[in-house]
Backbone as CSV, one residue per row, in Angstrom:
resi,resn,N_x,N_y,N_z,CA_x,CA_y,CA_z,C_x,C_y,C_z
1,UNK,74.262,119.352,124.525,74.597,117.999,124.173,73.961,117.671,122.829
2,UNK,74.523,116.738,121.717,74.379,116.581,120.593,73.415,115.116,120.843
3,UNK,72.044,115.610,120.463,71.138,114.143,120.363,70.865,113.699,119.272
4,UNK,71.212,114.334,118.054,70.477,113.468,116.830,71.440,114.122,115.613
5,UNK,71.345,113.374,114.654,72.205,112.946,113.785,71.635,113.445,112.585
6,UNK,72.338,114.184,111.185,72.303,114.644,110.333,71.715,112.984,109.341
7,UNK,70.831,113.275,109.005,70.822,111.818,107.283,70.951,112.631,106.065
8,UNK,71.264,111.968,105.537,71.817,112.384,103.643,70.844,113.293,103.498
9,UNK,69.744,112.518,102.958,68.181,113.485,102.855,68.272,114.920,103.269
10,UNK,69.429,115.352,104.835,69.411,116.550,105.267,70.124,117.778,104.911
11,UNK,70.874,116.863,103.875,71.971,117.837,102.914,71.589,118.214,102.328
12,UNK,72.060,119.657,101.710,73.213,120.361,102.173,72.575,121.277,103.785
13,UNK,73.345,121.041,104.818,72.921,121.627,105.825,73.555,123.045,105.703
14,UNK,72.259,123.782,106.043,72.621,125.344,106.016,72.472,126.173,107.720
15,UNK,73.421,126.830,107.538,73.912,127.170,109.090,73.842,128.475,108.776
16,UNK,73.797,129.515,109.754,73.532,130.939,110.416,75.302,131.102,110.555
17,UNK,75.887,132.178,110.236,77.100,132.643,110.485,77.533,132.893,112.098
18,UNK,78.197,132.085,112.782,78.612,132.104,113.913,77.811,131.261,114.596
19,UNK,76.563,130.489,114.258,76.206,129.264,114.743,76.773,128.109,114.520
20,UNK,76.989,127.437,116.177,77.871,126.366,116.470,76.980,125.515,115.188
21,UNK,78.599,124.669,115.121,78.453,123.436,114.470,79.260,122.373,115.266
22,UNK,78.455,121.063,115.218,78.819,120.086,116.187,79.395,119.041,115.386
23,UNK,80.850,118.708,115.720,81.383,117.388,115.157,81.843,116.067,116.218
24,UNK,82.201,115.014,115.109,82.735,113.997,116.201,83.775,113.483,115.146
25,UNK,85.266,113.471,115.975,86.218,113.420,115.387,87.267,112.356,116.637
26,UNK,87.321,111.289,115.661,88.322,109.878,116.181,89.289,109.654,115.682
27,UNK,90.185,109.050,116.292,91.777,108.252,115.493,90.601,107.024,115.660
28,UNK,90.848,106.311,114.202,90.989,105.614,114.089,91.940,104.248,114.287
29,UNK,91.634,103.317,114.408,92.394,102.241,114.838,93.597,102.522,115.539
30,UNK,93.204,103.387,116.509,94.333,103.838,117.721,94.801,102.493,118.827
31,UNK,96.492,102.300,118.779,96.433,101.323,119.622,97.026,101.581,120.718
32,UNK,97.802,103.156,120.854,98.455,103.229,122.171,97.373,103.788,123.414
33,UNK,96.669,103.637,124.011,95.731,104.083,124.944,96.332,105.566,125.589
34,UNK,97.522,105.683,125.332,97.758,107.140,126.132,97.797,108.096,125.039
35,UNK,97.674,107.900,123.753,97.613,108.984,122.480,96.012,109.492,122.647
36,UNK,96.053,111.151,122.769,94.829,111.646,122.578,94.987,112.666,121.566
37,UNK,93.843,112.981,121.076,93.379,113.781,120.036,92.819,115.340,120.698
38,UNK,93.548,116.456,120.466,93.053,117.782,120.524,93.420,118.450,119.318
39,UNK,91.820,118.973,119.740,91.560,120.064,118.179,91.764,121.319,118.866
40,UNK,92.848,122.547,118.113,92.885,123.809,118.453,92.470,124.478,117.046
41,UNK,92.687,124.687,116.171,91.883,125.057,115.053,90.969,124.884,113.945
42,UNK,90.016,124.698,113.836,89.113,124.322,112.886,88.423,125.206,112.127
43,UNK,88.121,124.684,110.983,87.458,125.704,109.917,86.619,124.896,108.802
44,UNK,85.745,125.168,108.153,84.726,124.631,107.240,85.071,125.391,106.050
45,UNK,84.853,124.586,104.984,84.926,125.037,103.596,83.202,124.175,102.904
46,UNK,83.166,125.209,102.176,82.283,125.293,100.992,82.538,123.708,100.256
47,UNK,83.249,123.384,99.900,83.450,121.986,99.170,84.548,120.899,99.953
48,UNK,84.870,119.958,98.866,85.480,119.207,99.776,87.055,119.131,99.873
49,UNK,87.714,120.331,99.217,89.087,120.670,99.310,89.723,121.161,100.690
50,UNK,90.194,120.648,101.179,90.758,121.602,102.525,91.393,122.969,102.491
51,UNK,91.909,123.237,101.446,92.699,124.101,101.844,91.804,125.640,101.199
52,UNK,90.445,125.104,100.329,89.637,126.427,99.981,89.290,127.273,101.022
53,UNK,88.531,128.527,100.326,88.234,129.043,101.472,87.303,129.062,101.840
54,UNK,86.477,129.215,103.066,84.814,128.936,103.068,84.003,130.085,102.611
């Protein structure tokens, strides 16, 4: 379970190759109550372009 929270100060966070990384990911201003959100692929990049490679 995720108890504590990254602050600015903690950047750039550096991670071990194949150590989990924990996110939290919302719709925003969702109004139909039966729309849910699943993630099947995810990936991290080096900067803030999506489509680079990490």
């Amino acid at each position: 379970m995720y108890t504590s929270y990254y602050s600015e100060a903690d950047y750039p966070v550096t991670k071990v190759l194949r150590e989990p990384v924990y996110v939290e990911v919302r719709i925003l201003e969702r109004t139909d109550p039966n729309l849910v959100l699943v993630l099947d692929h995810c990936w991290a990049t080096s900067n803030p372009e999506p489509l680079s490679l990490p």
